[in-house]
N, CA, C and O atoms as a GROMACS GRO file, in nm:
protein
  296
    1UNK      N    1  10.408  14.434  12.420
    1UNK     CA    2  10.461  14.369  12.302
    1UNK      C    3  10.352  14.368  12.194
    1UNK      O    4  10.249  14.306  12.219
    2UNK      N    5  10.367  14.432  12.076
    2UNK     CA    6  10.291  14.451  11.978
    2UNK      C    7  10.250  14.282  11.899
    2UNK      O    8  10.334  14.194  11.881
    3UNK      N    9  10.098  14.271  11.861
    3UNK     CA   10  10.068  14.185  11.776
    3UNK      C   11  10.094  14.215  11.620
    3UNK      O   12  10.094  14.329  11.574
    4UNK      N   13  10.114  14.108  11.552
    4UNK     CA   14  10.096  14.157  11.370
    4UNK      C   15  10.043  14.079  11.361
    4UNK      O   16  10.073  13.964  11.395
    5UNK      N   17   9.908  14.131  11.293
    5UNK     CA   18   9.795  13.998  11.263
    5UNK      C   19   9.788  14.025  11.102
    5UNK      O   20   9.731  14.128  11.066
    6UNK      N   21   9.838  13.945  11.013
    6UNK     CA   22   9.835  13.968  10.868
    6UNK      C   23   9.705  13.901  10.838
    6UNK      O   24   9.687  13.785  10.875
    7UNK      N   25   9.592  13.982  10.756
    7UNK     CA   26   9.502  13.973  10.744
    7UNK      C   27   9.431  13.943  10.596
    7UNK      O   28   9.317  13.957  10.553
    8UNK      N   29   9.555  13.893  10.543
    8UNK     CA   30   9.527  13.850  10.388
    8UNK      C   31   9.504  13.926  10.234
    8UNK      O   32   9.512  13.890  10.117
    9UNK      N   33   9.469  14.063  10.312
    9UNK     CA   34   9.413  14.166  10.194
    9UNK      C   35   9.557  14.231  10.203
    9UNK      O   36   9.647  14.243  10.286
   10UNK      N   37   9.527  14.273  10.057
   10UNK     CA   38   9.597  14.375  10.022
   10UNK      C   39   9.564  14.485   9.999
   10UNK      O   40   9.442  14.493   9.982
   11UNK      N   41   9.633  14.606   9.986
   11UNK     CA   42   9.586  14.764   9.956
   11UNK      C   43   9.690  14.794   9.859
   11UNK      O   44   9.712  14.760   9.742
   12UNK      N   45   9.782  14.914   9.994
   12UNK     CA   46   9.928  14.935   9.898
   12UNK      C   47  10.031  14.822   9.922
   12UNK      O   48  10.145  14.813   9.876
   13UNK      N   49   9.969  14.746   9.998
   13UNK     CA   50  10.059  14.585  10.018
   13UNK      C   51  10.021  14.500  10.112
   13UNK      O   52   9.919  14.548  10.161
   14UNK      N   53  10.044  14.409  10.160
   14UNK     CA   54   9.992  14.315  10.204
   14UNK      C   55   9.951  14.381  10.354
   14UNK      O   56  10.041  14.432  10.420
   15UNK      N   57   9.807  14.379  10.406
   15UNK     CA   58   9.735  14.427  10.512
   15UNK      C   59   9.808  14.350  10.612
   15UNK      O   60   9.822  14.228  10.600
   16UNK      N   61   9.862  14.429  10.725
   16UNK     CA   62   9.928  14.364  10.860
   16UNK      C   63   9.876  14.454  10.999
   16UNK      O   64   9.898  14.575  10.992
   17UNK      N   65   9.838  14.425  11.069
   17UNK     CA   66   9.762  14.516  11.185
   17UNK      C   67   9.891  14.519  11.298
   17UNK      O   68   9.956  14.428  11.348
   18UNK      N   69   9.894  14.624  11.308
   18UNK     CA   70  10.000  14.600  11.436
   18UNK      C   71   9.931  14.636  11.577
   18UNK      O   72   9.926  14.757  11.596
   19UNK      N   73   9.877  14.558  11.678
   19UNK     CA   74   9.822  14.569  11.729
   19UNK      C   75   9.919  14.578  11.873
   19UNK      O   76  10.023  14.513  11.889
   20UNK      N   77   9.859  14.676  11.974
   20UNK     CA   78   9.910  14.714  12.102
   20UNK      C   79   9.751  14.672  12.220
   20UNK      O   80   9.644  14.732  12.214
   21UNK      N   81   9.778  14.577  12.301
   21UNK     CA   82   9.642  14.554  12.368
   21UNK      C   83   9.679  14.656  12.507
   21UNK      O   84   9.774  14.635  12.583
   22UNK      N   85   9.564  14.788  12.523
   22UNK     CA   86   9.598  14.868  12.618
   22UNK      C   87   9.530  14.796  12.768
   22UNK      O   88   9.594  14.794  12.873
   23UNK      N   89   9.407  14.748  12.756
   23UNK     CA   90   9.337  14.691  12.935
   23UNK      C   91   9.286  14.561  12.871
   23UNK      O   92   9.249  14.558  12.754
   24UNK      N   93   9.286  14.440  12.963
   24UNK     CA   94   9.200  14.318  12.935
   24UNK      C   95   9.117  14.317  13.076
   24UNK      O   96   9.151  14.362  13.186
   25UNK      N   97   9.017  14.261  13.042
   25UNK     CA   98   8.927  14.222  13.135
   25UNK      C   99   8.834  14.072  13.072
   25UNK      O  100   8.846  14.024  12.959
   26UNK      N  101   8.750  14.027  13.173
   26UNK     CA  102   8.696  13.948  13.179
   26UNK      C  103   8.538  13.953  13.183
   26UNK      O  104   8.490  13.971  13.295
   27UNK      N  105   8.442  13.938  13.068
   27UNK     CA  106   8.320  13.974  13.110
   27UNK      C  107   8.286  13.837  13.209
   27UNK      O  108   8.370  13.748  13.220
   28UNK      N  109   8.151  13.830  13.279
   28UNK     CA  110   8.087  13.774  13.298
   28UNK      C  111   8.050  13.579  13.265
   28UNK      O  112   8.037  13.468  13.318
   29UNK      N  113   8.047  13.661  13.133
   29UNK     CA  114   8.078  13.476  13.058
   29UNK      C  115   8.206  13.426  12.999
   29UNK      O  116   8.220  13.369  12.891
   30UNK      N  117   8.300  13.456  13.090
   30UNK     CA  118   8.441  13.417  13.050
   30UNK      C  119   8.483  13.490  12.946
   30UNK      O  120   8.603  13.466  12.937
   31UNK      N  121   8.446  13.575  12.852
   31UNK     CA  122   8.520  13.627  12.740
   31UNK      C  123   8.603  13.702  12.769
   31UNK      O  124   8.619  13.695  12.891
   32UNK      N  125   8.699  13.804  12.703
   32UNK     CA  126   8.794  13.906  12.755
   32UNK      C  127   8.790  14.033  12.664
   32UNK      O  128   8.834  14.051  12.551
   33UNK      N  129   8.714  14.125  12.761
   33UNK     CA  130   8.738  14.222  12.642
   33UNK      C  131   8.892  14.336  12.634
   33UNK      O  132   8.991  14.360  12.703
   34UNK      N  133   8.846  14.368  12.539
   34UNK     CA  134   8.991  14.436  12.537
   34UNK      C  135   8.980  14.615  12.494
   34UNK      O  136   8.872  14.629  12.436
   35UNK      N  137   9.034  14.713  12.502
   35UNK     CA  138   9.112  14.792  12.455
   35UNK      C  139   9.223  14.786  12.366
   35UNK      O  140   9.339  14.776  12.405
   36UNK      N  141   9.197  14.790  12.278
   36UNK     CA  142   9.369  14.822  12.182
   36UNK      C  143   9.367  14.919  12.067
   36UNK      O  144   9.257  14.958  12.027
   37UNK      N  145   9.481  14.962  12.009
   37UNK     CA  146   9.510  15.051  11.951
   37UNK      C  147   9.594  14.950  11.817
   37UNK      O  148   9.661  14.848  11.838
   38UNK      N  149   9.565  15.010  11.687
   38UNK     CA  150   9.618  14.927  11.599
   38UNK      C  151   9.656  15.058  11.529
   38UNK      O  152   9.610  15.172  11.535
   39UNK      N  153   9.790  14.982  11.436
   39UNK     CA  154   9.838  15.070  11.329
   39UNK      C  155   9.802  15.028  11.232
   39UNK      O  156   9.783  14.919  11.285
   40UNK      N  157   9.752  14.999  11.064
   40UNK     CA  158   9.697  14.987  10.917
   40UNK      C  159   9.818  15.049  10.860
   40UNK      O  160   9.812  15.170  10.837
   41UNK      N  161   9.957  14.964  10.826
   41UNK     CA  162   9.998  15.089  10.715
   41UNK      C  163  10.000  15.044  10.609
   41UNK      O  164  10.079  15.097  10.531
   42UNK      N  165   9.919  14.930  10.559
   42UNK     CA  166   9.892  14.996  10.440
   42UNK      C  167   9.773  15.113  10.330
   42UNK      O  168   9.776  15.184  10.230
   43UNK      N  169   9.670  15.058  10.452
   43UNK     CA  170   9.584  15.186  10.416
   43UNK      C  171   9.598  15.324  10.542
   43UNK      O  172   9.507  15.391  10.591
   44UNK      N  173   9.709  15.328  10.561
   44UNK     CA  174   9.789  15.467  10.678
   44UNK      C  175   9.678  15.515  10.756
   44UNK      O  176   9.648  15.633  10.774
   45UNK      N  177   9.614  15.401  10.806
   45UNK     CA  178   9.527  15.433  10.957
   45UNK      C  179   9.555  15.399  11.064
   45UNK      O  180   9.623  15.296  11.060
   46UNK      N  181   9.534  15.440  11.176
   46UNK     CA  182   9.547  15.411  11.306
   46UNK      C  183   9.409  15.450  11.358
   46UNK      O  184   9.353  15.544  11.302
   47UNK      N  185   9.335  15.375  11.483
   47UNK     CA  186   9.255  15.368  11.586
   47UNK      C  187   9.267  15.274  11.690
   47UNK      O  188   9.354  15.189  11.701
   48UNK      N  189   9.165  15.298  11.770
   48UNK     CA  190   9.141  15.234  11.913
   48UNK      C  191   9.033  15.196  11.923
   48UNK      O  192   8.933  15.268  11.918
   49UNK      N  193   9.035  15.046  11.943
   49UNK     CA  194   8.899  14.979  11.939
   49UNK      C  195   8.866  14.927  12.111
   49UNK      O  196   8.953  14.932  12.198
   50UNK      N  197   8.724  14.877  12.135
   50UNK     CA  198   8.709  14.827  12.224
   50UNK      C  199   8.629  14.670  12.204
   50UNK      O  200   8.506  14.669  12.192
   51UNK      N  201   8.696  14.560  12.203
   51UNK     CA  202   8.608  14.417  12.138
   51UNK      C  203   8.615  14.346  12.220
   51UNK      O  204   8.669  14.371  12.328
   52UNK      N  205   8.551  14.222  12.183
   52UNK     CA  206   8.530  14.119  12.264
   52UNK      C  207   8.613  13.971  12.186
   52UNK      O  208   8.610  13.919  12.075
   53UNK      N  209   8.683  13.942  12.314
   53UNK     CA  210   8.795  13.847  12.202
   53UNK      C  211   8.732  13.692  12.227
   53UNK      O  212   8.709  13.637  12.335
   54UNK      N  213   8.715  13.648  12.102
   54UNK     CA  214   8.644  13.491  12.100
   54UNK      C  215   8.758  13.426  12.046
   54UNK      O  216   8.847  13.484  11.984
   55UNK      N  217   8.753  13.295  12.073
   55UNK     CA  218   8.848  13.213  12.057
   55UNK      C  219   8.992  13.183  11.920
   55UNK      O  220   9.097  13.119  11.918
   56UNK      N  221   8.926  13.259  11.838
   56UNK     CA  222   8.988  13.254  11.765
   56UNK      C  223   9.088  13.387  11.753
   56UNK      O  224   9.155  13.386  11.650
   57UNK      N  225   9.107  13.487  11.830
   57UNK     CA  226   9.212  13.578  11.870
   57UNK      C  227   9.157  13.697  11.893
   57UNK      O  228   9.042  13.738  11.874
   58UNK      N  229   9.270  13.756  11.943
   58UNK     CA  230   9.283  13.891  11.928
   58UNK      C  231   9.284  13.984  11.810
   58UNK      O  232   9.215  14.085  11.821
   59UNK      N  233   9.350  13.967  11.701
   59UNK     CA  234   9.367  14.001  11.555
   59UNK      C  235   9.258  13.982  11.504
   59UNK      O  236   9.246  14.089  11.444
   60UNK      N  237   9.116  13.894  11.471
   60UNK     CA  238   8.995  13.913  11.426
   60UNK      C  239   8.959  14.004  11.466
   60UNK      O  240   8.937  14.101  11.394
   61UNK      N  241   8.936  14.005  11.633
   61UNK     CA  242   8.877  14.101  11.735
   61UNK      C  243   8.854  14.228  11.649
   61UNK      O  244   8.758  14.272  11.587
   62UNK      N  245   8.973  14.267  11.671
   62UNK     CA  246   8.978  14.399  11.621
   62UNK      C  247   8.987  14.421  11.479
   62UNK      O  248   8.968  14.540  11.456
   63UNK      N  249   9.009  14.354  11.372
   63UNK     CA  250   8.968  14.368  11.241
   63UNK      C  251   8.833  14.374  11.248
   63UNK      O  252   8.796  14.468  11.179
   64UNK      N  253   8.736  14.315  11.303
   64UNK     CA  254   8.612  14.350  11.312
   64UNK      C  255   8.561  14.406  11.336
   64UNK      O  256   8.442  14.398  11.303
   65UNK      N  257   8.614  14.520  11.422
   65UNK     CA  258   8.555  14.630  11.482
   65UNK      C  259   8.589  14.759  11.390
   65UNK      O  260   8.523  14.861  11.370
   66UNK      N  261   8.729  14.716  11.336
   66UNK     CA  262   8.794  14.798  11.242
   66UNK      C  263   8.732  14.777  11.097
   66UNK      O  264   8.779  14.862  11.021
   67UNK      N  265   8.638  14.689  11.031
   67UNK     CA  266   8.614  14.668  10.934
   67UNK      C  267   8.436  14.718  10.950
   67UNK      O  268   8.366  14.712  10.849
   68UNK      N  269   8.375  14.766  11.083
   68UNK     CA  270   8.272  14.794  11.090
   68UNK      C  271   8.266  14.907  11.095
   68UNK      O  272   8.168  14.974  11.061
   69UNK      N  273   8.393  14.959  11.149
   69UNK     CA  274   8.403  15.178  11.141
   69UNK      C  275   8.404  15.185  11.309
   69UNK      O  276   8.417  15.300  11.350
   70UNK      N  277   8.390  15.074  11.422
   70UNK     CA  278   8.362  15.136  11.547
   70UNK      C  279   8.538  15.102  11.598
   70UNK      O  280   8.588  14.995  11.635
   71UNK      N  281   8.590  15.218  11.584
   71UNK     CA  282   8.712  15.271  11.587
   71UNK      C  283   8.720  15.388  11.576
   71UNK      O  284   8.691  15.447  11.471
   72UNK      N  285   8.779  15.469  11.730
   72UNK     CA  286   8.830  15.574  11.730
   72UNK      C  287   8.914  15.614  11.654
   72UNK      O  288   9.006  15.538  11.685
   73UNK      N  289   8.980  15.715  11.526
   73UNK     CA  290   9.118  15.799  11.466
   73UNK      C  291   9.226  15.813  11.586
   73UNK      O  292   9.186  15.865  11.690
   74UNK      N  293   9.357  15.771  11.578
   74UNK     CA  294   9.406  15.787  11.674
   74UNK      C  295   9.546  15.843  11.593
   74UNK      O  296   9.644  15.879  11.657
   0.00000   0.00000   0.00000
Protein backbone atom coordinates (compact mmCIF):
# COMPACT_ATOMS: atom_id res chain seq x y z
CA UNK A 1 0.00 0.00 0.00
CA UNK A 2 1.56 3.16 -1.26
CA UNK A 3 2.43 6.27 1.13
CA UNK A 4 1.67 10.09 -0.09
CA UNK A 5 3.74 12.18 1.93
CA UNK A 6 2.88 15.87 0.73
CA UNK A 7 5.85 17.74 1.35
CA UNK A 8 4.82 21.36 1.15
CA UNK A 9 6.87 22.52 -1.92
CA UNK A 10 5.80 23.15 -4.96
CA UNK A 11 7.30 22.71 -8.58
CA UNK A 12 4.73 22.05 -11.40
CA UNK A 13 2.32 21.63 -8.33
CA UNK A 14 2.10 20.79 -5.10
CA UNK A 15 5.19 18.13 -4.20
CA UNK A 16 3.51 14.64 -3.10
CA UNK A 17 5.92 11.53 -2.80
CA UNK A 18 4.28 8.43 -3.46
CA UNK A 19 6.09 6.16 -1.62
CA UNK A 20 6.19 2.07 -1.92
CA UNK A 21 8.30 0.61 1.26
CA UNK A 22 10.14 -2.53 -0.52
CA UNK A 23 12.18 -4.44 2.97
CA UNK A 24 12.03 -3.10 6.70
CA UNK A 25 14.38 -4.13 9.11
CA UNK A 26 15.52 -3.28 12.44
CA UNK A 27 19.01 -1.92 13.20
CA UNK A 28 20.59 -2.61 16.36
CA UNK A 29 19.32 0.49 18.21
CA UNK A 30 15.74 -0.04 17.52
CA UNK A 31 15.51 2.11 14.36
CA UNK A 32 14.05 0.60 11.05
CA UNK A 33 15.65 0.89 8.07
CA UNK A 34 14.02 0.74 4.99
CA UNK A 35 14.17 0.24 1.18
CA UNK A 36 11.65 2.17 -0.85
CA UNK A 37 10.99 3.39 -4.11
CA UNK A 38 9.19 6.81 -4.55
CA UNK A 39 7.44 8.46 -7.45
CA UNK A 40 8.03 12.85 -7.65
CA UNK A 41 5.46 13.81 -10.22
CA UNK A 42 5.82 16.88 -9.98
CA UNK A 43 9.34 17.22 -10.74
CA UNK A 44 8.77 13.55 -13.00
CA UNK A 45 11.32 11.59 -10.90
CA UNK A 46 11.39 8.34 -9.59
CA UNK A 47 14.18 6.46 -7.32
CA UNK A 48 15.04 4.01 -4.65
CA UNK A 49 16.34 5.00 -1.53
CA UNK A 50 17.79 3.16 1.40
CA UNK A 51 17.09 5.33 5.06
CA UNK A 52 16.81 5.16 8.37
CA UNK A 53 13.29 5.94 9.70
CA UNK A 54 13.24 8.21 12.99
CA UNK A 55 10.27 8.97 14.64
CA UNK A 56 8.85 11.28 12.82
CA UNK A 57 8.11 8.92 9.59
CA UNK A 58 8.69 7.34 6.79
CA UNK A 59 7.97 10.35 4.29
CA UNK A 60 10.95 12.59 5.84
CA UNK A 61 13.04 9.43 5.61
CA UNK A 62 13.12 9.43 2.26
CA UNK A 63 12.73 13.10 1.28
CA UNK A 64 16.01 13.25 2.83
CA UNK A 65 17.76 10.99 1.14
CA UNK A 66 15.95 12.25 -1.95
CA UNK A 67 16.83 15.89 -1.25
CA UNK A 68 20.61 14.80 -0.73
CA UNK A 69 20.89 12.96 -4.37
CA UNK A 70 21.51 9.37 -2.49
CA UNK A 71 18.82 7.87 -4.68
CA UNK A 72 19.02 5.43 -7.26
CA UNK A 73 16.96 6.66 -11.08
CA UNK A 74 14.45 4.14 -11.20
Amino acid sequence: MPINYATGRTYDGPQTLEIEVETRKEDDFGLEEITATFRDQSRHISGRVTALVFPDGIGPAVLTEYDAGRYQAI
